[in-house]
N, C-alpha and C positions, 0 to 999 in steps of 0.2 A: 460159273458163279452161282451161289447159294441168293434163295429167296431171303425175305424177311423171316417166314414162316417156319423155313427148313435151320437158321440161324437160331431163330429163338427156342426149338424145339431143342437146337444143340446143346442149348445155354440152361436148357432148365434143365436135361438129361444128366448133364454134368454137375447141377448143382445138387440132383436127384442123387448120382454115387455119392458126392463129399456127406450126404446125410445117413447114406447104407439104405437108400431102398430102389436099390440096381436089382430087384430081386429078376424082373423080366422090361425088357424094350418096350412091350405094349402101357403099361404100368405108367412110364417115364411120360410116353407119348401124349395119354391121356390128362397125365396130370399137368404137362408144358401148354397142351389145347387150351384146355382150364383155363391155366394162369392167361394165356394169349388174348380171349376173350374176356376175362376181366380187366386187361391193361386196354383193353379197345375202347369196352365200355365208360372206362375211368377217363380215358382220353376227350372221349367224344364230350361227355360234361363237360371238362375241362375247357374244350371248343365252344360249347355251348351256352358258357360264361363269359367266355372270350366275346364272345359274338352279340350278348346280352350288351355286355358294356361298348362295344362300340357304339351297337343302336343309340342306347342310353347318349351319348356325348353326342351322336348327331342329331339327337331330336333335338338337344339342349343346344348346339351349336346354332340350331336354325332359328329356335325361342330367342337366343341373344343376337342375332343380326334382325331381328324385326325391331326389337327394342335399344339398338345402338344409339348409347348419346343420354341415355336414361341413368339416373344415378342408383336406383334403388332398383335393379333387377333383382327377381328372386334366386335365390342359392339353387343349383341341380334337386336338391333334397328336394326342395317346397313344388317343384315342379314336378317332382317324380309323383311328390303324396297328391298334389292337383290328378292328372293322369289316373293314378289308381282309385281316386274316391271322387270323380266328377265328370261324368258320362262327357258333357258337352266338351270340355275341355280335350277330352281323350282324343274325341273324334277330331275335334280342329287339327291338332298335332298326327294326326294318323297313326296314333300309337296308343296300344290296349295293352294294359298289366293287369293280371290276376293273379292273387295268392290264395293259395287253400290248403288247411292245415292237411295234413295226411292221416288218416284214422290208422286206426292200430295193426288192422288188416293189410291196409297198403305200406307200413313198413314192414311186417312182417314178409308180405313179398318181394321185397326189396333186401329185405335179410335174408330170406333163402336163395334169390335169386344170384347174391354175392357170395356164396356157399357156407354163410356161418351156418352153423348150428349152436340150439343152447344149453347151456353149459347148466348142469347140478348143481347150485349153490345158492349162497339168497341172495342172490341178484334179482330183481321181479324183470318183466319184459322187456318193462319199459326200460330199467338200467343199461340190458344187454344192448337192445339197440343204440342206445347213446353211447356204450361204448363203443361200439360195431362202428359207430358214426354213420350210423344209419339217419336220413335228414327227415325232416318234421314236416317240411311245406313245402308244395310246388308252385311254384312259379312258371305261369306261362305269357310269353310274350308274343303280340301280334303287331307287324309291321309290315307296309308292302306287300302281302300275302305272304311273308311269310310266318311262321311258328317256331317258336320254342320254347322246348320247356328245361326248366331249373329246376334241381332239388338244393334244398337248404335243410 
């Protein structure tokens, strides 16, 4: 029985001849690695979103069973912006969010690092990256001891 690894290499190999560049095995290998490690990476965000929003609904699950029976609880939104702009607040609820835009440098690393390169045309940087979808802001969340970060 074939791994994950040895599957996916098969899968990209394969897709490597329908495009004509079967020129050599190693070639194939390299570029399925590649790709293998950018669907990992892509996943793991994806997780890491996943994971954001459950916190998020349990923090908020706990805010509405202290306040049951109250007609005017606030909306998740108004709790989340409490949280992110009110120190004391944060700490009651044991939950820290921080956003920080991303300077030009840290998308740019995030751009090479998902192997674009840029393109001759009058696209300025900043274009390419938003095409690239390359994200603006990190978002890091603290609960429990644990971390995580988001890009947006």
């Amino acid at each position: 029985m074939k791994n994950n690894k040895e599957e996916t290499l098969k899968k990209w190999g394969e897709l490597l001849d329908k495009m004509g560049l079967n020129d050599t095995s190693t070639t194939k290998i390299n570029i399925a690695e590649m790709m293998e490690g950018k669907a990992s990476k892509l996943l793991k965000e994806d997780m890491n979103k996943e994971r954001y929003n459950q916190i998020i609904d349990e923090v908020y699950d706990k805010y509405l069973t202290k306040y049951v029976g109250y007609d005017d609880v606030p909306s998740k939104e108004l709790i989340l912006f409490e949280i992110k702009n009110n120190t004391e607040f944060s700490e009651k609820w044991g939950l820290k969010i921080e956003e920080k835009e991303l300077s030009e440098n840290e998308r740019y690393k995030i751009f090479d690092e998902r192997g674009y390169e840029f393109r001759m045309n009058n696209w300025s940087k900043e274009e390419q990256y938003d095409k690239a979808n390359i994200p603006t802001k990190l978002i890091t969340l603290e609960y429990n001891q644990e971390k995580i970060y988001i890009y947006e």
